[in-house]
N, C-alpha and C positions, 0 to 999 in steps of 0.2 A: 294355146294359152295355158299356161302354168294353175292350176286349182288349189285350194288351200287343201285339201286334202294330200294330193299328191305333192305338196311340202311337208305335208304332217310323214308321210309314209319315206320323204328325204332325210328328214331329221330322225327316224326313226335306224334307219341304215346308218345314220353317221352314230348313234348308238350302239350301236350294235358292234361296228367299226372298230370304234374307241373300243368298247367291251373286250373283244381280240384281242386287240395290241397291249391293253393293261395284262391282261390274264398273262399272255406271253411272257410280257417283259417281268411278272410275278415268277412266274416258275423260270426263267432263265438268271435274275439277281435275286439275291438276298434281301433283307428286310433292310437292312443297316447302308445299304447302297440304296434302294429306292426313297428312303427318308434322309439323307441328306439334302442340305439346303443346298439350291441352286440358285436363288436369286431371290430382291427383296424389291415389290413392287410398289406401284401406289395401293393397290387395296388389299395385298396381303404379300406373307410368306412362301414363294415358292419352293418345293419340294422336286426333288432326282423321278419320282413317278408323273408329274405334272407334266413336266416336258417332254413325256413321253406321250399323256394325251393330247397335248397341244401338238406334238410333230406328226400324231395321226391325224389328226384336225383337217393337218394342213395337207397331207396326201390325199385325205378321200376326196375332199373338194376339188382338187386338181383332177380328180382323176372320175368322178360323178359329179359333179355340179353341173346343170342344164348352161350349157354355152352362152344360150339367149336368155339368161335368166340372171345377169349379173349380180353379186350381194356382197357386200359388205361383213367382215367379222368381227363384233368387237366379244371379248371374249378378256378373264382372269391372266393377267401375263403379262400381256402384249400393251398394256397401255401407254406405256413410255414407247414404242415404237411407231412407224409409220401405220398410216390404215392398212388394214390386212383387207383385199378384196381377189374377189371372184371373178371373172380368169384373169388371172394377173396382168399386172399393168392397166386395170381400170381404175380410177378414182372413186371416191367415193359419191358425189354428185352424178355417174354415170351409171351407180347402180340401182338396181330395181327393189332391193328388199333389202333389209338389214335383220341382220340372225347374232341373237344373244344368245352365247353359251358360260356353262360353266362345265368345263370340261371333267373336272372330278371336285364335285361336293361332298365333304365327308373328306378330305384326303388323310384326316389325319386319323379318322375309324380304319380306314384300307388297312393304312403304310402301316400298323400298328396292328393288323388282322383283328382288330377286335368287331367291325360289323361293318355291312357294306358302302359304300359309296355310291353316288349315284348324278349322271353326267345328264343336264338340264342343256335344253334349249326352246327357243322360242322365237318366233321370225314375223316379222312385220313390214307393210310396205315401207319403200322409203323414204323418210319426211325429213332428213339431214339431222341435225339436232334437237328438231322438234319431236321429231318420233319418240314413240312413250311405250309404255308397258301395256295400256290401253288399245295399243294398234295390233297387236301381236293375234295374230290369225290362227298359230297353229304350232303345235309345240309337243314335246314328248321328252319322258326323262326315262332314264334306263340305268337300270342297276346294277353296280361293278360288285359282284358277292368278293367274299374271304376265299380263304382257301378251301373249307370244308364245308364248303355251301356247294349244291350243286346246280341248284337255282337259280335264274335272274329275271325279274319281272320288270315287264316294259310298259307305260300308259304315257299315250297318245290323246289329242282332241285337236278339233276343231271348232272355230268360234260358232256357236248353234251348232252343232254335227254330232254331239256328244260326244263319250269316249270310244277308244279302242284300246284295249289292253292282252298281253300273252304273257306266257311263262315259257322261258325258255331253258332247256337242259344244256350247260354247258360243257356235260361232258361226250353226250352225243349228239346236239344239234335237231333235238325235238323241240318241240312245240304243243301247248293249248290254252285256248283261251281263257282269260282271265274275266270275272263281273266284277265293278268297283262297288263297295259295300261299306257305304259310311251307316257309323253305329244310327240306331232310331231311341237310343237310348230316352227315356222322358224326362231324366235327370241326372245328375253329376255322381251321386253318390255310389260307391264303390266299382268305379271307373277310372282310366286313366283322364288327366284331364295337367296340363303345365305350362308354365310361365317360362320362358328360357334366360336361365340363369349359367352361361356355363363357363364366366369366369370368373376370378373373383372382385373384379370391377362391377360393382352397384350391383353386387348380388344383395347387401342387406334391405338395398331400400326393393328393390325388386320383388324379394319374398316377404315387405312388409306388406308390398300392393298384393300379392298371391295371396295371402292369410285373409286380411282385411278382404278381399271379392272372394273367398269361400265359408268366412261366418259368415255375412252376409245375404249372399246366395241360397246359404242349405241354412239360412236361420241358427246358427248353433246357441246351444241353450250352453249356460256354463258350467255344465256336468257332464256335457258327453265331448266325444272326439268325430271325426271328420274323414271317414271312407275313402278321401279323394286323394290318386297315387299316382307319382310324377314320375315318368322315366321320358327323359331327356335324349333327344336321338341328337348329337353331333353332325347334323346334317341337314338342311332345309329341306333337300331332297327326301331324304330317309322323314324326317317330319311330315312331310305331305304325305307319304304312302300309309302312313300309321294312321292317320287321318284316313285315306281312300280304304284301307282295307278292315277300319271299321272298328281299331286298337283304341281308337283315341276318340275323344268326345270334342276335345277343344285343344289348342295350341295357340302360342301366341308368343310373337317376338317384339319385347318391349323396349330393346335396349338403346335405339335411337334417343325414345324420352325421357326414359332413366337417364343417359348420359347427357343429354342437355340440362335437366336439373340437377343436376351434380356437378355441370361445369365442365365434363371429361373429352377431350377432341378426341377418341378414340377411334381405330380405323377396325377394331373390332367386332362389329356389327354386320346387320342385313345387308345388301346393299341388290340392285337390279338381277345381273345375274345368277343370282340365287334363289328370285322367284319370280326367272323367267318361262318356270314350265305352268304355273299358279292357274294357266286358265284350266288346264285340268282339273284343278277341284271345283271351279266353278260349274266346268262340265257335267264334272260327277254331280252335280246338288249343293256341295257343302256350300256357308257362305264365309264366302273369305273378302275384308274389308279391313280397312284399318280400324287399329284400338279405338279413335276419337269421332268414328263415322268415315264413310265416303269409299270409294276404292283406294289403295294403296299405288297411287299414281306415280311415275317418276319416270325421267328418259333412260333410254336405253344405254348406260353407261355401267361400270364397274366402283362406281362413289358412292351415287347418293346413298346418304341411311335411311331402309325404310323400316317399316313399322308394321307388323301385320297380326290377325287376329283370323281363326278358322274356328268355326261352330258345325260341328257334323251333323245339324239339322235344324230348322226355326225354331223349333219349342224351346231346344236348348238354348239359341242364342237370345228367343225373345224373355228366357229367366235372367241370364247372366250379363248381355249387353248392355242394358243401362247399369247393371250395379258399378261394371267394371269401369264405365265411362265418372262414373262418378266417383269410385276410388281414385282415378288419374286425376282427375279435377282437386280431390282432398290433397290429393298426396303429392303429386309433381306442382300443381298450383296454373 
């Protein structure tokens, strides 16, 4: 019988996988061939590097996926096509697990070498379309670095198991382990801490609710300024890890609510598998929940918009939780 462990340590390899064939296909085309668009999906912009990690995707599986352990992929890409499952020619009713990827988060830090990308998955039995993000047993994201990076750091968990995390050298194929290290910071001030504003779609009201929850938060008198410093990772992935490694105090992706009170159907947003590796911070400690209370719930699909909020430890979020709920309540209504 298959262990959620030894699915943590399958998704780990398909990481790793991916890792390869991206780096590869880096150094064998240029920058201006791997960023051309390939194709325009329901939940996003496909990229000339994307289809390169979805056609590894699709070999390791074929070629490691446990025979008796049928699964399902729903994954960035493919949503307009047939179900993609494990060993082929199974349907989706005959399989045992279903595994949400996102096969390169960040594509557009890579394709643009500006900082890395980082390929998310997470695997839960299979409940058909009822399966949620809540079932997901075991998960791991892995870092696709730049060019001049020689790094790539992996974290792994298991629902109760905690984490596993390593650092691997990509240019000789070493290894050591990694400890995840959310800040203990006891307050916000001169810390990174942000709101994800990164287009210019309900960026004003966005940074109105960010202002508004850090006078609030840090009291500010109207004579002084406000320590609290925003760097934005292009990447849900790359977001969690600034979080896990302890850069970041708080993050939060509001853009679901911002664009419902603004009226905006934008497909620009959170959406599942983008925090499909999320049980890791819960792993780690951090507490990751939606902005308005509760888990940040949703099926296992490539749509829904979600909404999420990380506190790298209670003290922090039991200062800034209620203000922020109460900014959204003033602000979005």
């Amino acid at each position: 019988m298959v262990t959620p462990d030894i699915l943590r340590r399958l998704l780990c390899d398909l990481g790793s996988h991916v890792r390869t064939q991206v780096l590869a296909a880096r150094t064998s085309s240029n920058s201006e061939a791997l960023s051309a668009i390939a194709g325009v999906c329901t939940s996003d912009t496909i990229y000339a590097i994307d289809r390169v990690s979805e056609d590894s995707i699709a070999q390791w599986f074929e070629k490691f996926w446990p025979q008796d352990e049928p699964v399902q992929i729903v994954m960035e890409g493919i949503e307009d096509d047939a179900p993609l499952c494990f060993p082929t020619g199974f349907s989706p009713a005959q399989t045992k697990w279903k595994c949400l990827l996102d096969p390169i988060d960040g594509t557009r830090c890579i394709m643009h070498d500006k900082r890395s990308a980082w390929m998310l998955a997470g695997i839960a039995p299979q409940r058909g379309e009822a399966t949620r993000l809540s079932d997901i047993v075991a998960a791991a994201m892995t870092e696709l670095p730049i060019t001049k990076q020689w790094r790539s750091d992996q974290f792994s968990a298991t629902r109760g198991g905690g984490v596993t995390a390593i650092a691997t050298n990509v240019l000789d194929g070493s290894t050591h382990p990694l400890t995840p290290s959310p800040s203990q910071a006891r307050d916000f001030q001169h810390g990174f801490a942000w709101v994800a504003k990164y287009f210019p779609e309900g960026r004003t009201l966005t940074s109105q609710i960010e202002e508004l929850l850090w006078e609030r938060v840090c009291e500010q008198k109207a004579d002084e300024s406000l320590a609290i410093f925003d760097d934005q990772y292009l990447s849900t992935g790359g977001a969690f890890y600034e979080l896990l490694a302890g850069h970041d105090r708080m993050g939060a992706d509001l853009r679901p609510l911002v664009f419902a009170r603004l009226g905006l159907d934008s497909p620009m947003v959170c959406h599942p598998y983008d925090v499909s590796a999320a049980l890791i911070l819960e792993e780690a400690g951090l507490i990751y929940e939606h902005p308005l209370g509760g888990f940040p719930d949703a099926p296992l699909d490539t749509t829904t918009p979600i909404a999420w909020v990380t506190w790298a430890n209670p003290v922090l979020a039991d200062q800034a939780r209620p203000v922020l709920r109460d900014v959204l309540h003033q602000i979005l209504g």
